[in-house]
FIMI-904628 format. One record per atom (N, C-alpha, C): x, y, z; residue number from 1; atom name. Coordinates in nm, 2 decimals. Atoms other than C-alpha are relative to their C-alpha. Example, Ala and Ser with C-alpha at 12.3 -4.5 7.8 and 13.67 -1.06 7.14 Angstrom:
u->0.09; v->-0.12; w->0.00; nr->1; atom->N
u->1.23; v->-0.45; w->0.78; nr->1; atom->CA
u->0.09; v->0.12; w->0.00; nr->1; atom->C
u->-0.09; v->-0.11; w->0.00; nr->2; atom->N
u->1.37; v->-0.11; w->0.71; nr->2; atom->CA
u->-0.08; v->0.11; w->0.08; nr->2; atom->C
END
This chain:
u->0.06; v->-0.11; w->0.07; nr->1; atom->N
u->11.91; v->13.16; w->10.67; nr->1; atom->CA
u->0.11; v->0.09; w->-0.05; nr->1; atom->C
u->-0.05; v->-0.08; w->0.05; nr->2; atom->N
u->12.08; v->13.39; w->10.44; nr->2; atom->CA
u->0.00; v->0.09; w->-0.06; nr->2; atom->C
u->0.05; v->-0.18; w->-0.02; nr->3; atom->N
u->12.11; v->13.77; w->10.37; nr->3; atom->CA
u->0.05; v->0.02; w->-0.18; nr->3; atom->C
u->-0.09; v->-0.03; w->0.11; nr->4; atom->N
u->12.20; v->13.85; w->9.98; nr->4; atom->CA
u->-0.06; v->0.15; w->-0.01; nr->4; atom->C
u->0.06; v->-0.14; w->0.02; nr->5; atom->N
u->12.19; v->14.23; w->9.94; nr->5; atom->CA
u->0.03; v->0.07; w->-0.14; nr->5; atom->C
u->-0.01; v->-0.01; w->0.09; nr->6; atom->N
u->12.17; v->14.32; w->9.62; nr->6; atom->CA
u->0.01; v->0.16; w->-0.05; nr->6; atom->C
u->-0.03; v->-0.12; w->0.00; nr->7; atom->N
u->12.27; v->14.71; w->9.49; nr->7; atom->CA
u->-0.13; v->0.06; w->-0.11; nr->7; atom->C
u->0.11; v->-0.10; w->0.08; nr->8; atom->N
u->11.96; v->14.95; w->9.33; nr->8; atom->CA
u->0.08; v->0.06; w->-0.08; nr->8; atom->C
u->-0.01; v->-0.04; w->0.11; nr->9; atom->N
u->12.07; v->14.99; w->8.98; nr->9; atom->CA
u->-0.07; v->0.11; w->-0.07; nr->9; atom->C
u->0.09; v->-0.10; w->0.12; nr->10; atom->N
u->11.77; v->15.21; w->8.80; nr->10; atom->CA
u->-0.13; v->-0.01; w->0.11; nr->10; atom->C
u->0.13; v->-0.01; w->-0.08; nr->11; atom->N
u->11.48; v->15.34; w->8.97; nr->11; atom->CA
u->-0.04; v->0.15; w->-0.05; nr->11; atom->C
u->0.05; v->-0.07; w->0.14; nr->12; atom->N
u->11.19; v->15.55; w->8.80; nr->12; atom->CA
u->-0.13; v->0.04; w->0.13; nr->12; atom->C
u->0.12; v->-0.02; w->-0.11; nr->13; atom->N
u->10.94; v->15.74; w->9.06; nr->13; atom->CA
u->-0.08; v->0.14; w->-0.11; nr->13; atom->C
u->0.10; v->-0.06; w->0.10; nr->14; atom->N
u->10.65; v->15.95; w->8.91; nr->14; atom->CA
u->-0.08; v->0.13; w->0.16; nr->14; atom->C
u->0.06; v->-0.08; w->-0.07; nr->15; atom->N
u->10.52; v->16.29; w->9.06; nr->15; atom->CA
u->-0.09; v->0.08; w->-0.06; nr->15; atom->C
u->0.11; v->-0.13; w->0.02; nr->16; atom->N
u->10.20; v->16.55; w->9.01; nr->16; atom->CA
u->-0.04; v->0.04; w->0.10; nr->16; atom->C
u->0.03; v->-0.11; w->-0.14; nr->17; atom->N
u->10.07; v->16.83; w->9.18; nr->17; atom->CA
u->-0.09; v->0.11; w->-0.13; nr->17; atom->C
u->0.06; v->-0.10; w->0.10; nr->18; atom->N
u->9.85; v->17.13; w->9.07; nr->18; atom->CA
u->0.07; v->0.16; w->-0.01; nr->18; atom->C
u->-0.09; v->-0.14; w->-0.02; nr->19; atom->N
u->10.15; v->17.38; w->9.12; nr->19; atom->CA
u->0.11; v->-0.05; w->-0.05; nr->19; atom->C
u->-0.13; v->0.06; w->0.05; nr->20; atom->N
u->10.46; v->17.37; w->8.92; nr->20; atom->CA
u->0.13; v->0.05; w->0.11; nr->20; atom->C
u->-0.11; v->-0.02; w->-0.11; nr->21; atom->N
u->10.67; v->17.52; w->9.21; nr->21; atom->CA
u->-0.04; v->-0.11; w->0.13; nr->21; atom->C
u->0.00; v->0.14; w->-0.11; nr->22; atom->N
u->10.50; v->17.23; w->9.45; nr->22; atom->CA
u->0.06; v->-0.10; w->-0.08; nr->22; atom->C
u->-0.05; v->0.14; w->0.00; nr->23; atom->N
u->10.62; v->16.96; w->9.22; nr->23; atom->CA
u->0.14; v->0.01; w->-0.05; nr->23; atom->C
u->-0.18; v->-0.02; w->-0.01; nr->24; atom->N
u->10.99; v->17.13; w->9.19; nr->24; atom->CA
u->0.01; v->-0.03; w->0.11; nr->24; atom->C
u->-0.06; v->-0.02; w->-0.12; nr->25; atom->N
u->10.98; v->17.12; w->9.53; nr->25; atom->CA
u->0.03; v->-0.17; w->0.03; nr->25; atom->C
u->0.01; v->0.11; w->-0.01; nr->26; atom->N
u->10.86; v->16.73; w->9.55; nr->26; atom->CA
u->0.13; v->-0.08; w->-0.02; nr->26; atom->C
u->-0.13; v->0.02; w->0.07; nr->27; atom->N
u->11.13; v->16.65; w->9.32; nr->27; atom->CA
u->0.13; v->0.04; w->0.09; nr->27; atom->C
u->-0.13; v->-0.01; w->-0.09; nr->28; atom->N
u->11.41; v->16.80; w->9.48; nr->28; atom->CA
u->0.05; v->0.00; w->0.12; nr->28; atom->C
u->0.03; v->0.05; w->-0.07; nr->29; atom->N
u->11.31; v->16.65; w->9.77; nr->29; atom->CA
u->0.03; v->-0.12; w->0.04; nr->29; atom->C
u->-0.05; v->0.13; w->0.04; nr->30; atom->N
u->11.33; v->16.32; w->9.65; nr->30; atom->CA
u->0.11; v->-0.01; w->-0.06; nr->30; atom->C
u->-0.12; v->0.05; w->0.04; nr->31; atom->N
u->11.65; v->16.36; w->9.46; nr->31; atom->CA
u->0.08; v->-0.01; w->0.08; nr->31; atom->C
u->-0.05; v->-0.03; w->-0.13; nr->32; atom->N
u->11.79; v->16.47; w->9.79; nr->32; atom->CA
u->-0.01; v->-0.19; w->0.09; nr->32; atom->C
u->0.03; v->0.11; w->-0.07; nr->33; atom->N
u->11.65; v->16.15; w->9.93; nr->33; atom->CA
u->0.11; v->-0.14; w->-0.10; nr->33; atom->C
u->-0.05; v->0.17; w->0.11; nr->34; atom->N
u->11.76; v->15.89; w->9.61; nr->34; atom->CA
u->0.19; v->0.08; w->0.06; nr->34; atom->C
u->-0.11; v->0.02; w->0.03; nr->35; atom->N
u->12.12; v->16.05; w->9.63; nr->35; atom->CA
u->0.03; v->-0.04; w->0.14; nr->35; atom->C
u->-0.09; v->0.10; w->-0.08; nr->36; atom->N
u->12.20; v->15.94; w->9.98; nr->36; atom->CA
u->0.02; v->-0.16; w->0.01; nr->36; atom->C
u->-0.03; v->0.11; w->0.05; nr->37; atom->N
u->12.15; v->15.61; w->9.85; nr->37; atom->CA
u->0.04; v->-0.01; w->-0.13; nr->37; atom->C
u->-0.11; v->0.04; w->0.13; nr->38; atom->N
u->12.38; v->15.64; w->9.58; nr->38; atom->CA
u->-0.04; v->0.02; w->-0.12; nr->38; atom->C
u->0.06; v->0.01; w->0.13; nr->39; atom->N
u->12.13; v->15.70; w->9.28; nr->39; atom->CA
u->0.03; v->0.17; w->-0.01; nr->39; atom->C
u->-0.01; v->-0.16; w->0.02; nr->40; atom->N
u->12.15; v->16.05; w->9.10; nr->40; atom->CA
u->-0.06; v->-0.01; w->-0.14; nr->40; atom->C
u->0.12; v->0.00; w->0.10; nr->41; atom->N
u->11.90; v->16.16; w->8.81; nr->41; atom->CA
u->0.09; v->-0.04; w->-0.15; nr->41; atom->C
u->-0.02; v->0.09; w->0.13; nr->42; atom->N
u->11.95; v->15.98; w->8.49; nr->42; atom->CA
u->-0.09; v->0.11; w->-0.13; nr->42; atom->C
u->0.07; v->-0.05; w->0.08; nr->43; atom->N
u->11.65; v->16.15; w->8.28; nr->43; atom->CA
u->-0.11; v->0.07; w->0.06; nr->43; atom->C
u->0.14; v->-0.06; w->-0.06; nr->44; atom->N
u->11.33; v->16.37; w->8.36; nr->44; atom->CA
u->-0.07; v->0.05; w->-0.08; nr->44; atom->C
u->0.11; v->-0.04; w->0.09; nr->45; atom->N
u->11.04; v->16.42; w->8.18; nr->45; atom->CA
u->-0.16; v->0.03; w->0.12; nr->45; atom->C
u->0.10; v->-0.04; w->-0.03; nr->46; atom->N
u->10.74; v->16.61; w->8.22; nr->46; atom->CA
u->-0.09; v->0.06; w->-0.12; nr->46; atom->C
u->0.10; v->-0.06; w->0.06; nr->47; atom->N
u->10.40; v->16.75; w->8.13; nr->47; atom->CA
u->-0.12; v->0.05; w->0.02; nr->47; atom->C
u->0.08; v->-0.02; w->-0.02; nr->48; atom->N
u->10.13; v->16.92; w->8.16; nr->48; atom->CA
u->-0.14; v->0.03; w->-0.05; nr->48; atom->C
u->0.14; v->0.03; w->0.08; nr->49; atom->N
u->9.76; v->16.85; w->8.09; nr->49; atom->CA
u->-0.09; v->0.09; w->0.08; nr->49; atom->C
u->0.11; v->-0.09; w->-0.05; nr->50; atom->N
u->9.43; v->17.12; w->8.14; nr->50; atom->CA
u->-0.09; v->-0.10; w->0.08; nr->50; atom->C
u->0.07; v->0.11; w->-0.07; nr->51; atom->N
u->9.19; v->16.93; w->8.42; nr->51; atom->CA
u->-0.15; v->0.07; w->-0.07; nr->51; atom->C
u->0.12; v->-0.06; w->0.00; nr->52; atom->N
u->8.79; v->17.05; w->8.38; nr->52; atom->CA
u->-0.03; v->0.06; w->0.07; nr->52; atom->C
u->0.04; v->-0.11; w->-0.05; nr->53; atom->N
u->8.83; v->17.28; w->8.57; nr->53; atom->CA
u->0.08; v->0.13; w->-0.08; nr->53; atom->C
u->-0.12; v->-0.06; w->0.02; nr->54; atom->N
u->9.09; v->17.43; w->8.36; nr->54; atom->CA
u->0.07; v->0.07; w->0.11; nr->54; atom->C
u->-0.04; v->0.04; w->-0.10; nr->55; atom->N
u->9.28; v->17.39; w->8.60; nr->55; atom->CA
u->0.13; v->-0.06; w->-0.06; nr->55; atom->C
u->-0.12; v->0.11; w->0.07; nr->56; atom->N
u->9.70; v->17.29; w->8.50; nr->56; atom->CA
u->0.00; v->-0.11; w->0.11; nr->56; atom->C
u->-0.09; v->0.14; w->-0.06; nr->57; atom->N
u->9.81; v->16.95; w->8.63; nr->57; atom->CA
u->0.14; v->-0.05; w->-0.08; nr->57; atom->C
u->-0.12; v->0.04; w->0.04; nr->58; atom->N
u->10.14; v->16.87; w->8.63; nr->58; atom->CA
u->0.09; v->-0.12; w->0.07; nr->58; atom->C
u->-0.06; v->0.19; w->-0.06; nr->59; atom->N
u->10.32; v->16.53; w->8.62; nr->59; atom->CA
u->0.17; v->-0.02; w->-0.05; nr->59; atom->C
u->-0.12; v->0.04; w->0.04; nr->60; atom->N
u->10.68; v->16.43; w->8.62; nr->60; atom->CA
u->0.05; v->-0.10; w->0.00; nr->60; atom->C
u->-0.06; v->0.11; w->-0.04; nr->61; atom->N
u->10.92; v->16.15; w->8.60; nr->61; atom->CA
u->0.09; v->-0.04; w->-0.02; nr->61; atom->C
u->-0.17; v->-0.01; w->-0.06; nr->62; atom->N
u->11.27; v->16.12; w->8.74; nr->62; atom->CA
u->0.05; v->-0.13; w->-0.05; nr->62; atom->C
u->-0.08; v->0.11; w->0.00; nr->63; atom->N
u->11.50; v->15.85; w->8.64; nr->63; atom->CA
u->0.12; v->0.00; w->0.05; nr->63; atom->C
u->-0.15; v->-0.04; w->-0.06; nr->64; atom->N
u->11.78; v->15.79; w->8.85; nr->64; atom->CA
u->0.00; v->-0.15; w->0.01; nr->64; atom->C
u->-0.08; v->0.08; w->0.00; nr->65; atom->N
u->12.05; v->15.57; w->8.83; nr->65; atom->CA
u->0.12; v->-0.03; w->0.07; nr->65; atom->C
u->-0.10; v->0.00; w->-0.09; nr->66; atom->N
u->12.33; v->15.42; w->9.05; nr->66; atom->CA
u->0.14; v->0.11; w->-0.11; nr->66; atom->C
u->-0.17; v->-0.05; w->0.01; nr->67; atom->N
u->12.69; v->15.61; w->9.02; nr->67; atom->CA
u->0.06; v->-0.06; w->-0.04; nr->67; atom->C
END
């Protein structure tokens, strides 16, 4: 049996929340997390859509890339 470990190039994680300071928080939570394995934010997009309750929902989505 044999082990090949192969290095995390690009990786693309998706967050919402109904508070824009809860999903700063999320986020820089997570980048905190990706950079000790070596990835660091590449691109980030966001947006925010009215629910029926009007009510904001807000969604983001980090791209991070190895070093």
């Amino acid at each position: 049996m044999s082990f090949q470990i192969d290095i995390l190039q690009d990786k693309v994680e998706f967050y919402e929340s109904h508070s824009l300071q809860d999903l700063e928080k999320k986020i820089q939570i997570k980048i905190d997390q990706n950079r000790a394995i070596m990835l660091q934010v590449h691109a980030v997009s966001h947006q925010v859509a009215i629910d029926e309750k009007g009510r904001p929902h807000y969604t983001a989505s980090v791209h991070y890339k190895a070093k």
